[in-house]
N, C-alpha and C positions, 0 to 999 in steps of 0.2 A: 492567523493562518492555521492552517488544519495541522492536526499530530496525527499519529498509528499511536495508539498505545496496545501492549498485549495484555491480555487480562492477567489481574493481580488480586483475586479472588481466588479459595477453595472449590470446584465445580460441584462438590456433596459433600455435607456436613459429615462429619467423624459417626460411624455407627459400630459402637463397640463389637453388634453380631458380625461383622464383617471385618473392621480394622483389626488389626494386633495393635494392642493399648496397653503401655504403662501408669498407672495412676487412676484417681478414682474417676467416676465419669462426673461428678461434683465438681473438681479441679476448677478453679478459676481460670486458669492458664493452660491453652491445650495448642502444643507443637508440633508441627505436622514434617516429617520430611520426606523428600521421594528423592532415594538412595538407591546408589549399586553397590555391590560386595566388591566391583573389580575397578572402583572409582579410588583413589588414593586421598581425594580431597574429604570423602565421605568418610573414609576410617581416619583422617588426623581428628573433623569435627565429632564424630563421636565421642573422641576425650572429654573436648568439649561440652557437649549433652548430657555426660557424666556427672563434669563437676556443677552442672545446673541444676540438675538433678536432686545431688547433694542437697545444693542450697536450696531450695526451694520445696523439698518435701512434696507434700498430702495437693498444695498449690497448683503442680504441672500436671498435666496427662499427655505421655508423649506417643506418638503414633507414627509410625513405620510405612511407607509404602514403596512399592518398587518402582524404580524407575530404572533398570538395567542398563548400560552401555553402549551405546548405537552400536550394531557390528559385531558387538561379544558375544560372541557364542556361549561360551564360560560364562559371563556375567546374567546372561539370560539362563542357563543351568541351575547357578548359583541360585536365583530365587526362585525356580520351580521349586528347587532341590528343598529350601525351608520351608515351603509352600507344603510338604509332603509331612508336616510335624502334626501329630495326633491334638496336644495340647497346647494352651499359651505358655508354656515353661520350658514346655523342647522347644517351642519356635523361638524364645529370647533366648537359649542357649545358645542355639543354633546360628544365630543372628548374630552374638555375639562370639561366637567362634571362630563367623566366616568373617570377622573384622579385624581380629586380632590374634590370628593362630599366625600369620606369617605378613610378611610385609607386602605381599604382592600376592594376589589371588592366584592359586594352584590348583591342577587336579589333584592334588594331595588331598586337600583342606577339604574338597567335595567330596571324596573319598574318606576323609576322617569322619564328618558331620552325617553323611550316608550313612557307618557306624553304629552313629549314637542313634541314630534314625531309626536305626534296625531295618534300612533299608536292604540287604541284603537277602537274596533267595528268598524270594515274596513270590506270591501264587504269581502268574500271570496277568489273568483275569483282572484280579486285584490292579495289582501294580500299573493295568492302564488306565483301569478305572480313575484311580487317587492321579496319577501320572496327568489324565486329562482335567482334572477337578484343578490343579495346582496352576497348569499352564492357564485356564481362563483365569485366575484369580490375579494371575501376575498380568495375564494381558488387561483387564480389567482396570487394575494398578496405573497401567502404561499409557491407555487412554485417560483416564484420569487426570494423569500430569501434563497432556496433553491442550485437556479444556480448559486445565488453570495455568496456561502459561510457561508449564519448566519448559528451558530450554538448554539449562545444563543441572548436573550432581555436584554438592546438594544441592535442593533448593530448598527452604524452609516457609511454612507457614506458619504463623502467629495469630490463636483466634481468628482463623481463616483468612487472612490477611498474612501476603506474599511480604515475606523479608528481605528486603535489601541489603542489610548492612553487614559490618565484620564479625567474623563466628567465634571473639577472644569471648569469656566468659560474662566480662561486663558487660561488652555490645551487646548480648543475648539479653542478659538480666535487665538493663535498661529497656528493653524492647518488650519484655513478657511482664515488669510491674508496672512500664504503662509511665514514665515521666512524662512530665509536661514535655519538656522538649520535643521527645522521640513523637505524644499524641499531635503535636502542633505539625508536626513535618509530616506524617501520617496523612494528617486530614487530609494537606496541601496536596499530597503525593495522588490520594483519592480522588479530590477533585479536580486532577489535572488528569488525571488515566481518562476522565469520565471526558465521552468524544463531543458536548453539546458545550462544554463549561466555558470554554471564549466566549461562543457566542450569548452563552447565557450572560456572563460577567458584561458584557459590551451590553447586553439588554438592559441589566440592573444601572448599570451606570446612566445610560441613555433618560430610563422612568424617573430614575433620583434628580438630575440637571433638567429634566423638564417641570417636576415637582417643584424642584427648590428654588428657578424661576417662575413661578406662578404663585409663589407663597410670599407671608409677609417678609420673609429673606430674600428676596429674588432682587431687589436693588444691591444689598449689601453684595449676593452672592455675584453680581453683574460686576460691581465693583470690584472683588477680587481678583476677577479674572485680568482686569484692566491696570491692576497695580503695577508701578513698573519694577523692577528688578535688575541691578547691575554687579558688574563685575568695574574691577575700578585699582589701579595698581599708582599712585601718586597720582599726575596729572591726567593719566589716560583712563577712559573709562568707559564701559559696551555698557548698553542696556536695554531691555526689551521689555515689556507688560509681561507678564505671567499666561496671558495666554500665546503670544507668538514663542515662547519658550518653549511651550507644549508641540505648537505645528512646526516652528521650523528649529525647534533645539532634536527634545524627544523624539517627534514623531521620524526625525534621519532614524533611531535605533529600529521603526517600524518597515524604513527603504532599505536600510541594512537587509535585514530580513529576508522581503521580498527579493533583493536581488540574489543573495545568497541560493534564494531558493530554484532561483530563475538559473543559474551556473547551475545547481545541484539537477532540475530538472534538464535541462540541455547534455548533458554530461552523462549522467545515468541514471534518469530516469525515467520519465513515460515520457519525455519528448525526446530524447535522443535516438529514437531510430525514424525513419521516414514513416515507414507504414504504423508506424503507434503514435506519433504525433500530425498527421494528418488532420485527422478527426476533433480533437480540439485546439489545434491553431484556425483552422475553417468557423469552426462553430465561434471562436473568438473572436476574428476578427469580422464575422457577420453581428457580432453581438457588439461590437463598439461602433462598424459604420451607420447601420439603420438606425438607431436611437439617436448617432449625432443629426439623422438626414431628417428624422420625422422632427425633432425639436427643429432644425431650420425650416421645414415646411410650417410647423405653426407660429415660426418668430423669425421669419426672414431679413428682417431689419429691426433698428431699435437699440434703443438702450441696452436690451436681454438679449441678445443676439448673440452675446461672447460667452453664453452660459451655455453653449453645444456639449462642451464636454463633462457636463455634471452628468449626464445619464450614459454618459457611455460605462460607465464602473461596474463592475458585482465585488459585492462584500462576500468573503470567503468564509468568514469565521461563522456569520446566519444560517448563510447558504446549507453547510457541511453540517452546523447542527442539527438545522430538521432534516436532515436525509439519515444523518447519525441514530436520530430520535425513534426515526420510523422504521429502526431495527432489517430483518431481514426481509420485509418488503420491494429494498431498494438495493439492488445487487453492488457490490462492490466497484467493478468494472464501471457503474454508472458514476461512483463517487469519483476514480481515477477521473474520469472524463472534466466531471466538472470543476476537479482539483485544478487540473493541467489543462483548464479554459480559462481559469482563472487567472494563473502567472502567468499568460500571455497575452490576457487582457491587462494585468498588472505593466506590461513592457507597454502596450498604449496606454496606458494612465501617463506612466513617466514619463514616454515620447514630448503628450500633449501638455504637458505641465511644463516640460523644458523648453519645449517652442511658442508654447502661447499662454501660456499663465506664470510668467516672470517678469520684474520689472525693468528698469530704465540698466542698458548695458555697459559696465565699465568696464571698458579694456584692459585696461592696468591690469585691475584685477583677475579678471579672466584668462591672463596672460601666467601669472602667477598659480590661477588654478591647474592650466594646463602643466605650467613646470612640476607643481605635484605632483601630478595623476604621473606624470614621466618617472616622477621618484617614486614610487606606488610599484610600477612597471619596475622597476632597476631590483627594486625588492624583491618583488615577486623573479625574473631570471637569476638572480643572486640565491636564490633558492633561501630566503632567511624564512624558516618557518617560527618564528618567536610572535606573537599577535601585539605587542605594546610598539613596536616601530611602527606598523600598519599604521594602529589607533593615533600615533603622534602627528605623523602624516596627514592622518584623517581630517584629526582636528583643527589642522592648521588649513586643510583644504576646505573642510564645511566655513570656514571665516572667511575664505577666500572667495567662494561662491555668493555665499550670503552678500558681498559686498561687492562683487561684481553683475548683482542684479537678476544672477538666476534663483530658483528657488533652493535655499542652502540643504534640504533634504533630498538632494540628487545627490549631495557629499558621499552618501548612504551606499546609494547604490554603482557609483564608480567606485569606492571602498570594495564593496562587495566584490566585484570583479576581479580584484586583482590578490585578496585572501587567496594564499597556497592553498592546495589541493595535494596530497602526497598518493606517492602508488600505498597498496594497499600493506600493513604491517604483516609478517613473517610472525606469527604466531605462535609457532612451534620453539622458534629462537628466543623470543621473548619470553615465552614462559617458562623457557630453560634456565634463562641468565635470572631471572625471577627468583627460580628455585633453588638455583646455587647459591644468591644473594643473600635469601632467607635462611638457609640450610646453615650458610658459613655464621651466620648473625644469632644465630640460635646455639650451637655451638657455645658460642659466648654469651653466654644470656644467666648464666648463674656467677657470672665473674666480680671480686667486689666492685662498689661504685659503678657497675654496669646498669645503666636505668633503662633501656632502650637501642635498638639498631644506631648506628655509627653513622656520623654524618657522610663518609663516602657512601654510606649504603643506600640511605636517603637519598641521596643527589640522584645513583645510579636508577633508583627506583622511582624518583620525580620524570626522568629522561626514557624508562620503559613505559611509564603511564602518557606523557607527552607523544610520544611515535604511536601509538595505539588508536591516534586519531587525528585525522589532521586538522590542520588550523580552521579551514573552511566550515569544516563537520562540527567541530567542539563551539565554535561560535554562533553558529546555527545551532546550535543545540540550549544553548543558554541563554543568548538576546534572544530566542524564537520564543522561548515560554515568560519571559522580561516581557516583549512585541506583545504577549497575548494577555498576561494578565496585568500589566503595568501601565504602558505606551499606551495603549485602545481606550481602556475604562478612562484614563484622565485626557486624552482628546475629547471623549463622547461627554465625559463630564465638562471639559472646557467649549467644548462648540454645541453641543444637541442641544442646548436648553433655550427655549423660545415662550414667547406669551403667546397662550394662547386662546384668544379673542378677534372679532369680526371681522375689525379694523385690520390685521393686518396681513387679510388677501386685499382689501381694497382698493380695482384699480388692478390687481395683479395677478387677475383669472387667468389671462394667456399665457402668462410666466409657469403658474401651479400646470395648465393643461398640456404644456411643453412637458417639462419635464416629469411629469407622469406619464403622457403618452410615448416618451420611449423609453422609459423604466418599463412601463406593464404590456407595453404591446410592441415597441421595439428590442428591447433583449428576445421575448422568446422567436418572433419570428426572425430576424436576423441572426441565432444559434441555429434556429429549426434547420431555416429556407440553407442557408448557409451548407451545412454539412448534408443535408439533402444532396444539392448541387455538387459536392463534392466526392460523394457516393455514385451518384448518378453518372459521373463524367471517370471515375475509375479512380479516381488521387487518393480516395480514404476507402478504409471499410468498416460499417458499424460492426462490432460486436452481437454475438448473437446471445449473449447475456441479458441486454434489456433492448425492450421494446422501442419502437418510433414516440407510443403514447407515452414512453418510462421520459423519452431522450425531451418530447416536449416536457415533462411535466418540470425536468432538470433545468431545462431553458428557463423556464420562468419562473422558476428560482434566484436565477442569476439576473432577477430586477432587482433584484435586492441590491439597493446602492448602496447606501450607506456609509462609512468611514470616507472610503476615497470620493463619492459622491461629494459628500458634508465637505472636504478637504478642498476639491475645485471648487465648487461653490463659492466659501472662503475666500479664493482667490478673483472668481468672475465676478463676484457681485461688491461695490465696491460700501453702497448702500446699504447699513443696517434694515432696513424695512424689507429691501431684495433678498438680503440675506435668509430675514428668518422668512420669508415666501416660499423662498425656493426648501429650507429644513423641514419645513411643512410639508410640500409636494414631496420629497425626499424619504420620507415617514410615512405619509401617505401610500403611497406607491410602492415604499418596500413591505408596507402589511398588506397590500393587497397580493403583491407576486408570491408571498408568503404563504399566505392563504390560497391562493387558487394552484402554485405550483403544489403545496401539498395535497391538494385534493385531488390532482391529477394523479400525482404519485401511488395515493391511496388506492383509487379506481384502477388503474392502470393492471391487466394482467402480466403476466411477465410472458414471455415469446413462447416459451414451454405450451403455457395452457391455452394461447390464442395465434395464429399464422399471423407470421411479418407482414 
């Protein structure tokens, strides 16, 4: 599924003529911070920056920029005010004065530092001149911080790379010599900001499984998948091949997901109001009926006839990366669109998987699953926001399903549904009770045999970071990047891999021509036609952000089958030879919407420079 990430990049390199710089421009090590004088958190980490300082010598070059205090007048004074220092030696006085002359930023302090300034009775002339000279520099500063992401004081950069972690002196120091650990979490952290790497990672995985079935390992590699694997407690014992492990174990952490996502969109976000979710539930659900209708039009009967719903799908994580890819060509508002066509094509996937692609029904058990989902529910008005009761539940109900013949990764997303949600945390109180916790624990922090904060402090402070977020959000947050780089590449690696040779369309042209013809020409015009009609009749309004030609070229993108594709298929075809026909056609048809939606995209002017 798609992420936001904000940039976690430096927007321009450190330029000694312009930054104020501690240390030589040599430094191996060069730390960026964008600080207020009237920030509290910025004058404790200073100390901080001090004692790194220390240790690390000739090694650092530390670099200052402003990022003042939303609202402060003062705080925005405050860096004109050093902004107005003749050399780099008044400005780190200064700097350093307006850090730690008082505990709380005063007009004193701006008044003492003015002082040393020799701001006082200066020509006029002058004083506006330097006066406007300082304010663009800080504004300058402010946009700065802007393009790289701050979004609060400090924020630290590390060789232009945005720091996440704790500002105690080790966290620092581990982060600026670069351990293995800190570069290994780095990378990850990089290539998860980076908005194409799902769908990149689902690609690599995809090319490796078809590679290493068409190689001399491709029987062994066939054979893996097919090995069985159990669970086994004395006489009782479950067990499944390693590949149904991946579709109906794992891939529930990928329904999880998607339903989580589907609550989170209904609730607040682009589908919860009328007039913003109009526009793509329309274009969704014209992009699931026509592709089921054109595949029965070419397979009205037959064996393949129960393969309608492999082409109703769009894969989200392709889709978003070439729109990602193709940078500011493709307006935002367009990606919203085809985000939130997606999870509502996701709610027909599941429909159609729960009513028609499940096996033989056992009531017993289904009776049983019902009793959970009930218990799910008691959970949920019982208000237990703790996520291991859920998950116990869960597990007991994905066993439940699985054995009453629906498909056991619906477990997923009846889970999903019933994760708490909390109103939103009181921030101000939290970070009160935070500071007093801290305050009082520091206190005590020179005391003998004191190693660390108190286990009442901890607790209280496991209980402020737990309300900070609710169950729903912190799980979506964590199986959502699991779902993307973990769950997807070993489905794509467990199902995408096919021979591929003559023989096995043979016989199965009408199957390939189904499902291509409503992957490449049923998604975009049942998106088009769809929210056309929907505009037309007054229930939606396009956006006047991107064009009719932007809105096709997003349609047919969203042929991109793929994952849930591959998944039903799985299920409708019961025949190995159908199977890999149909991953064929699947692959096929999502390079081709691939390629032609981007080209559209490419060409397409944007409304601005060409009439609706």
């Amino acid at each position: 599924m798609s992420q936001a990430a904000i940039a976690n990049r430096l927007d321009r390199s450190v330029d000694d003529a312009v930054d104020h710089v501690l240390g030589p421009g040599r430094a191996q090590i060069t730390l960026v911070e964008y600080g207020s004088y009237a920030c509290p958190y910025c004058r404790a980490a200073n100390e901080r920056i001090a004692e790194v300082r220390d240790r690390l010598g000739e090694r650092l070059r530390y670099v200052f920029r402003h990022r003042p205090l939303t609202g402060s007048d003062l705080a925005l004074r405050a860096a004109a005010l050093v902004e107005r220092a003749q050399t780099a030696e008044q400005f780190w006085d200064a700097h350093v004065k307006l850090m730690t002359r008082s505990q709380v930023l005063t007009e004193e302090d701006l008044a003492a530092v003015a002082r040393d300034l020799g701001l006082v009775d200066l020509d006029p002339d002058r004083d506006a001149t330097e006066a406007e000279r300082a304010a663009a520099r800080v504004e300058a500063d402010i946009v700065s911080s802007h393009a790289s992401g701050v979004r609060f004081t400090p924020t630290f950069f590390i060789n232009e790379r945005r720091y996440d972690g704790a500002w105690d002196e080790s966290s620092f120091l581990d982060a600026m010599l670069g351990t293995l650990g800190h570069r290994v979490r780095a990378a990850a952290l990089d290539f998860a900001s980076w908005g194409p790497s799902a769908g990149i990672l689902l690609l690599l995985a995809t090319i490796l499984a078809i590679a290493l079935t068409n190689s001399p390992l491709g029987p062994a590699f066939e054979a893996f998948w097919h090995r069985e694997a159990a669970l086994s407690s004395g006489d009782a014992r479950f067990g499944m091949s390693i590949q149904h492990w991946v579709n109906d174990g794992l891939l529930t952490v990928f329904f999880l997901v998607v339903g989580l996502e589907i609550k989170r969109e209904f609730t607040v976000g682009h589908l919860a109001g009328r007039r913003s979710a109009a526009l793509p539930i329309a274009g969704a659900i014209g992009g699931m009926v026509v592709p089921a209708a054109l595949y029965v039009l070419v397979l009205p009967s037959g064996p393949w006839s129960h393969g309608w719903g492999v082409p109703m799908a769009t894969d989200t994580a392709f889709a978003i990366a070439i729109i990602v890819m193709m940078g500011a060509r493709v307006p935002i508002e367009l990606r919203i669109f085809l985000t939130a066509a997606a999870i509502v094509d996701d709610i027909g996937a599941i429909v159609v998987v729960a009513l028609f692609y499940s096996g033989k029904l056992q009531l017993g058990y289904l009776i049983a699953a019902l009793i959970l989902t009930g218990g799910l529910a008691a959970l949920n008005r019982a208000h237990v926001y703790r996520v291991a009761p859920y998950a116990l539940v869960g597990i007991a109900l994905w066993a439940c399903i699985y054995a009453g013949g629906l498909h056991a990764t619906l477990a997923g997303v009846l889970l999903a549904l019933f994760i708490p949600t909390r109103p939103p945390a009181d921030l101000a109180a939290l970070t009160a009770q935070a500071n007093s916790i801290m305050l009082a624990e520091a206190a005590h922090g020179g005391e003998v045999l004191r190693h660390g904060p108190s286990t009442p402090a901890l607790r209280a402070l496991d209980a402020i970071h737990d309300r900070l977020e609710s169950p729903a959000d912190r799980l979506l947050r964590h199986a959502g990047a699991r779902s993307s780089y973990l769950v997807l590449p070993l489905f794509a690696l467990a199902n995408a891999g096919v021979v591929v040779a003559p023989d096995v369309l043979a016989g199965r042209g009408t199957l390939l021509l189904a499902i291509m013809a409503g992957l490449v020409l049923g998604k975009p015009l049942g998106m088009l036609g769809a929210t056309a009609l929907a505009v037309r009749i007054g229930v939606a309004v396009k956006p006047a952000e991107y064009s009719w030609l932007q809105l096709a070229g997003a349609s047919t993108l969203a042929g991109i089958g793929f994952t849930m594709s591959l998944f039903i298929a799985g299920q409708a075809f019961a025949d190995p030879g159908d199977f890999a026909a149909a991953k064929i056609a699947v692959f096929a048809a999502s390079i081709i919407a691939a390629i032609a939606g981007s080209a559209l995209l490419w060409m397409a002017p944007g409304p601005r420079s060409r009439p609706d």
